[in-house]
N, C-alpha and C positions, 0 to 999 in steps of 0.2 A: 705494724701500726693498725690500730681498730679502725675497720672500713662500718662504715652505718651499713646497717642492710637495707633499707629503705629507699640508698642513694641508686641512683639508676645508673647503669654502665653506659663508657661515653660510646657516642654514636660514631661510625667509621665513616672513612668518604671511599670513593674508589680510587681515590690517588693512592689512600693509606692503603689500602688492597693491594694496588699492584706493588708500591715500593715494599711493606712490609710481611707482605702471602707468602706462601710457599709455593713451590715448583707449580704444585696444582691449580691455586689462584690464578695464578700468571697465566696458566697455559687453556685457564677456562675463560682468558679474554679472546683466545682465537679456537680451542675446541669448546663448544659447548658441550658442560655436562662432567668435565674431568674432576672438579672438586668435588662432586658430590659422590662418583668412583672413587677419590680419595678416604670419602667419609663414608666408606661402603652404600651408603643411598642406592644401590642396585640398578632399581626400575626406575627411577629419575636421571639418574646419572647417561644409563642406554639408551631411554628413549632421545632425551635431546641430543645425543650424538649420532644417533641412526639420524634423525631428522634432519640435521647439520649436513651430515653423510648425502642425505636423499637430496636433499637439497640442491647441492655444489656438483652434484652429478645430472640434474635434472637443467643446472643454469648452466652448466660447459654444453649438453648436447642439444638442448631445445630453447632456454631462455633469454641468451645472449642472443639469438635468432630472433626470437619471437618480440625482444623489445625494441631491437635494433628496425624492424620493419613495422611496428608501430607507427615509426616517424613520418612513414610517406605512404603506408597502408598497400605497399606493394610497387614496386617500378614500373610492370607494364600495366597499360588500363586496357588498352584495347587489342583486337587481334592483328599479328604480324606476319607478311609473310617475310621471311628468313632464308638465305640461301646455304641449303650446307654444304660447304667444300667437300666433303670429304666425299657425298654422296651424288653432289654435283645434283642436287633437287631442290626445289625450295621448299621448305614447310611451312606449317601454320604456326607457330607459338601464342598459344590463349592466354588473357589476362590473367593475373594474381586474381588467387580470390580475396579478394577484401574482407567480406565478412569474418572469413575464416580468421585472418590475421587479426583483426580487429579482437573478435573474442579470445584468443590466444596471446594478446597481448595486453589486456584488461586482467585476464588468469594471471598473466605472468606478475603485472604489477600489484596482483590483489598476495600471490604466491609470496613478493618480493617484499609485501607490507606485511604479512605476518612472520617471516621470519626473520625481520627486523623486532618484530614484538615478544617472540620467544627467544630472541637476544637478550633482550631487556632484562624479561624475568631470568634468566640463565645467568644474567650479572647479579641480581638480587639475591637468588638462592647462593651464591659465590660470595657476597657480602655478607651474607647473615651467618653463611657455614665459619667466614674468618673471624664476626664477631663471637660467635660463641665458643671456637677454638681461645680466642686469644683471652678471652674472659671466665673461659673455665667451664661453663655451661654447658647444660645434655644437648647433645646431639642427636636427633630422631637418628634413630637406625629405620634400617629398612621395611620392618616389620610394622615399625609405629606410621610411617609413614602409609605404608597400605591398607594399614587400621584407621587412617584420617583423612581417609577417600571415602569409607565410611560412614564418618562419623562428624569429625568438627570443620571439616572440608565436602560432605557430601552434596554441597550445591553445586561445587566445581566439577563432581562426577555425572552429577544428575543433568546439568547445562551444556560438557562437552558436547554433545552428539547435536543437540537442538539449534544451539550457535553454529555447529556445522552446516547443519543441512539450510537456517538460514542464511551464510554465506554463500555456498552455490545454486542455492536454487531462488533467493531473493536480490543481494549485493550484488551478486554477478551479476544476474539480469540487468538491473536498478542499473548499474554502471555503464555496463553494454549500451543501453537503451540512452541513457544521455549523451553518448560518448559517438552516436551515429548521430544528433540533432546538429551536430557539427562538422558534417560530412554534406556531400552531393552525392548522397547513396537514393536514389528513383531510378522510374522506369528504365531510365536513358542511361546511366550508371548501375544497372542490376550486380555488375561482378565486379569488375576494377573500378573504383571511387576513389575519394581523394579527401583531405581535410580542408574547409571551406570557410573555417571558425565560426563569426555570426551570422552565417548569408540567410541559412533556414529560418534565422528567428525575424530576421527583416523580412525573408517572405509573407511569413505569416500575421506579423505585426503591422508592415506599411506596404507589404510587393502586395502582388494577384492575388495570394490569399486572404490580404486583411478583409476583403470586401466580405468574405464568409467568415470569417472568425470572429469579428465584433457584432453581427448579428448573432450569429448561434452561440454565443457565450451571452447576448443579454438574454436569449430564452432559456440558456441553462441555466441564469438563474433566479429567472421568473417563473421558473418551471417549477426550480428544486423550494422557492420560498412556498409558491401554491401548495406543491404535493406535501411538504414538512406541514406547513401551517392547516391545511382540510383536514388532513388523516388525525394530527391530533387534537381540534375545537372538536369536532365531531366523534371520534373517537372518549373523550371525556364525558361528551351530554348523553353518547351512548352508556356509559358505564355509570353516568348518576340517575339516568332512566331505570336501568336493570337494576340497582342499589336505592330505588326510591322506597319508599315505605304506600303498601298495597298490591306492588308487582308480585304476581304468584309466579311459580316455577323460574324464578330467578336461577337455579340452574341451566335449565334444555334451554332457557333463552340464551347464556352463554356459551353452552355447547354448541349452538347452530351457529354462532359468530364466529367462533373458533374453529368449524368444519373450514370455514374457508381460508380460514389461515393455516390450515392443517394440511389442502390440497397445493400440489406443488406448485410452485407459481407461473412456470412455463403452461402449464395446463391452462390453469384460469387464463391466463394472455389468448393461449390460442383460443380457446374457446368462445375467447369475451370477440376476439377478432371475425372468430364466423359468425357471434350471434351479431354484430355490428357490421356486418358482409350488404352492400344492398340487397342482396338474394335472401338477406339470411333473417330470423326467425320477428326484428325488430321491425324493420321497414315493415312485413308482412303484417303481422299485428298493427303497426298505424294506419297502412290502409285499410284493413278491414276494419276499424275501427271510422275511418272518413276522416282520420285526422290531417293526414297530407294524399296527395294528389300524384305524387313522385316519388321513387325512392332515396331517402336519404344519402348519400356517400361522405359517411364518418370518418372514414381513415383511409382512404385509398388515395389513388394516383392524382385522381380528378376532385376529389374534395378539396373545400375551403380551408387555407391555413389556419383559422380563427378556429371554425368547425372544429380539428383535427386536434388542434390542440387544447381547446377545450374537455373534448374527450380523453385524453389519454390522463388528465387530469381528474375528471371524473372517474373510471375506470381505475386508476392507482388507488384512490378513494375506497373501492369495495375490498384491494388488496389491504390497504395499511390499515384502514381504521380499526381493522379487531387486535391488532397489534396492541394501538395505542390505549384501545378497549380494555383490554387485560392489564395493564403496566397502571391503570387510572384506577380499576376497580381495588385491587391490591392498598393502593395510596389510599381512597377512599373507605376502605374498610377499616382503618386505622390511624383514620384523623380523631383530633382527641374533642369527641362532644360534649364535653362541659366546655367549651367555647361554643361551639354551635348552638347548645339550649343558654348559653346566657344570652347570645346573639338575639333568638327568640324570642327570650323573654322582654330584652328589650325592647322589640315591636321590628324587628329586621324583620322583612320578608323574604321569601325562596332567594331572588336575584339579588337581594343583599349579599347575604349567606353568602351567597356563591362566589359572587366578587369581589369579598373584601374575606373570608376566609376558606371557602373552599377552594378559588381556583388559584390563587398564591400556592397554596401549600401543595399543591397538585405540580404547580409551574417548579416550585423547587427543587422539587425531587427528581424533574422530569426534565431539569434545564441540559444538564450531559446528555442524558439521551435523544433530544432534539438536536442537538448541534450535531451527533454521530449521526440522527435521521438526515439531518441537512446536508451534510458530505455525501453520504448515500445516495440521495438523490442525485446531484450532481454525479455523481458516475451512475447513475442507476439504468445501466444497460438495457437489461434485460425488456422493460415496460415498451420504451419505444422500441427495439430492435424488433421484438419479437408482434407488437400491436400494428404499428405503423412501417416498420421497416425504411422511416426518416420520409416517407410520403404527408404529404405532395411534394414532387422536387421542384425546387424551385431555381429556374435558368440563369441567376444570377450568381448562385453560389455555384462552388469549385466541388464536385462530387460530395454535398448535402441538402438534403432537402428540409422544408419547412420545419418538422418536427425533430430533426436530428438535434440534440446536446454534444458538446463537444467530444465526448466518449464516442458515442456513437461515429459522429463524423471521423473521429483518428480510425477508427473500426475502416470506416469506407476507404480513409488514403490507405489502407495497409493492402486491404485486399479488392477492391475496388479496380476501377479503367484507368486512374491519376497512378497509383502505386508509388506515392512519393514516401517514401520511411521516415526519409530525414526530417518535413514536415509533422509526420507523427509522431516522430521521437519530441518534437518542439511542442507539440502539442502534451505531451505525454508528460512534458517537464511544467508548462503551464497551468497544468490541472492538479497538479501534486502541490506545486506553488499556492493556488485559489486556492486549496482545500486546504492548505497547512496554517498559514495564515489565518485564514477565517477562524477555523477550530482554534488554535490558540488564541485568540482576539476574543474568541465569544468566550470561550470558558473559562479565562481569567476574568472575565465581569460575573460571573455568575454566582450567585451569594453561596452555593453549594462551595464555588471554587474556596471563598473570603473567606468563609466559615470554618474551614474544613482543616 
């Protein structure tokens, strides 16, 4: 009977697969990889069965182990002494290490969940090989197949390796790291620890630590709105300054802004830290100036919280602005001035202009990239860490001082006299939280996002 060409061939289920496949269908729901050896498929067919292979011999001699102790992160916690018959001595027996298990058992489930997924696709390749057997249709041979790693597949070639390397060297972490906030892994639990569920986030939330966490999370993010919102008002007036009409050498005046964006930033920090030193080049200059009478202390031990943070605020200001300097002028070179000269002509003046269309159209373009400055800041280590080192401490907080942000302070529980982890795994999960949320909240409003 005439079939229409047009008409699509019907679709299979895997029931139809297993009842009506061949030997090799069937036996590619328990070896992966056989049907595609059926269909000479070569280098598909071996690799998922080496993998299969690697697999089921990796989870008889290591992973049955490694998930099985998962569950209690180890039996012994702490040191025993033991008496051996045999030797008639007692010995020591050292706790489990935890850690170790802990990451060996994250591995395993991370091991356990991907080859559950190269399951999946091993059933797909197994369905598609029996539709096109039973429908008559070409079968990639082996050749055409490594010809479309290539070519109409070369994304899947090109992303193997990069998906790898961020499964162990971001997932795994990222997991790890969650996966202790729910432990009593501290100073006092260093090696054998235990599962504790939510106890670290009620620490942190309502125990000993809230008293420091809900302060230094409103400076973090009174900090991160200051330093976002100075770097780029100022950053803009700098870049309609340099792009006004009569400024000469509107280059070397960019290039000097841009030296400083160019020198590392750890640099500028330490540097900006000795010249902000009491001893150091500023204090000197006011008094010999007669301006104060005492030296200042900007950022140290014994400086004013307000002072301290004042500055570091100013000081991000000399880092960010050429940033935002360059990303304004760009925008501004390419605003379209027949709006501007009709503005003009209208009788607008400059801060007309500016407000009602230069600095929208500035804001537009510039809305993503502030909400990534915003994030930024809130973790933005390096400023304080390396300016202030979270000085002045302040007695009432749990290992952070006045200037510390939440970053910084998880920084002090990891390595720090507290060394609580668990704590800073809860911290580490709360900032990813803050940061996630926000960036999705602000840049679904943002007309770039609605537009776009």
């Amino acid at each position: 009977m005439f079939k229409r060409k047009d008409k699509k061939p019907p679709k299979a289920t895997y029931k139809e697969v297993w009842s009506k496949g061949g030997w090799a269908s069937k036996l590619s729901f328990f070896l992966m990889g056989v049907s595609s050896l059926k269909n000479r498929q070569w280098v598909r067919g071996i690799a998922y069965l080496a993998i299969e292979i690697a697999f089921f011999a990796w989870f008889v001699m290591n992973g049955i182990s490694a998930l099985s102790m998962l569950s209690n992160l180890g039996a012994i916690k702490k040191k025993q002494l033991v008496f051996d018959k045999q030797e008639g001595v007692y010995i020591t027996k050292l706790p489990d290490n935890s850690v170790t298990i802990l990451l060996f058992g994250v591995l395993a489930v991370l091991l356990l969940l991907g080859i559950i997924f190269l399951y999946v696709t091993n059933l797909r390749a197994t369905k598609k090989l029996y539709i096109d057997n039973r429908d008559g249709e070409h079968v990639e041979t082996n050749m055409e197949q490594l010809k479309s790693l290539f070519d109409s597949r070369l994304h899947t070639t090109l992303m193997t390796i990069p998906i790898i390397g961020i499964l162990a060297f971001t997932v795994l972490p990222t997991l790890y790291m969650i996966s202790m906030a729910f432990t009593n892994y501290d100073s006092k639990h260093s090696i054998g620890f235990s599962w504790t569920g939510f106890q670290a986030f009620g620490n942190v939330l309502s125990g000993d630590l809230a008293g420091t966490f809900f302060p230094v999370l409103g400076w973090t993010l009174v900090w991160a709105v200051c330093a976002t919102a100075t770097t780029f008002f100022f950053g803009v007036l700098l870049a309609m300054l340099i792009e006004s009409k009569g400024i000469k050498f509107k280059g070397v005046w960019r290039t000097l802004f841009v030296i400083v964006y160019a020198v590392p930033q750890f640099v500028s920090l330490l540097l900006m830290a000795q010249f902000l030193d009491p001893q150091g080049p500023l204090n000197n200059i006011l008094m010999n100036w007669g301006l104060i009478a005492h030296p200042i202390n900007f950022i140290g031990a014994s400086a004013s919280p307000l002072v301290a943070r004042i500055t570091v605020i100013v000081v991000n200001m000399w880092i960010g602005i050429p940033v935002s300097m360059l990303v304004s002028t760009a925008i501004i070179q390419n605003l379209p001035q027949d709006q501007i000269e009709a503005a003009r002509m209208d009788g607008a003046n400059a801060l007309q202009v500016f407000r009602s269309i230069t600095f929208p159209q500035i804001l537009f373009v510039m809305a993503p990239s502030l909400i990534q400055q915003f994030i930024g800041n809130i973790n933005n280590f390096n400023v304080i860490y390396l300016l202030t080192g979270g000085y002045p401490m302040n007695n009432n907080y749990v290992g952070a001082g006045d200037t510390d942000l939440l970053v910084t302070w998880l920084y002090n529980l990891v390595f720090g006299q507290t060394q609580r982890y668990n704590a800073s795994a809860v911290l580490g999960i709360l900032i990813f939280i803050l940061s996630a949320v926000f960036s999705l909240a602000a840049y679904r409003r943002t007309n770039a996002f609605k537009e776009g």
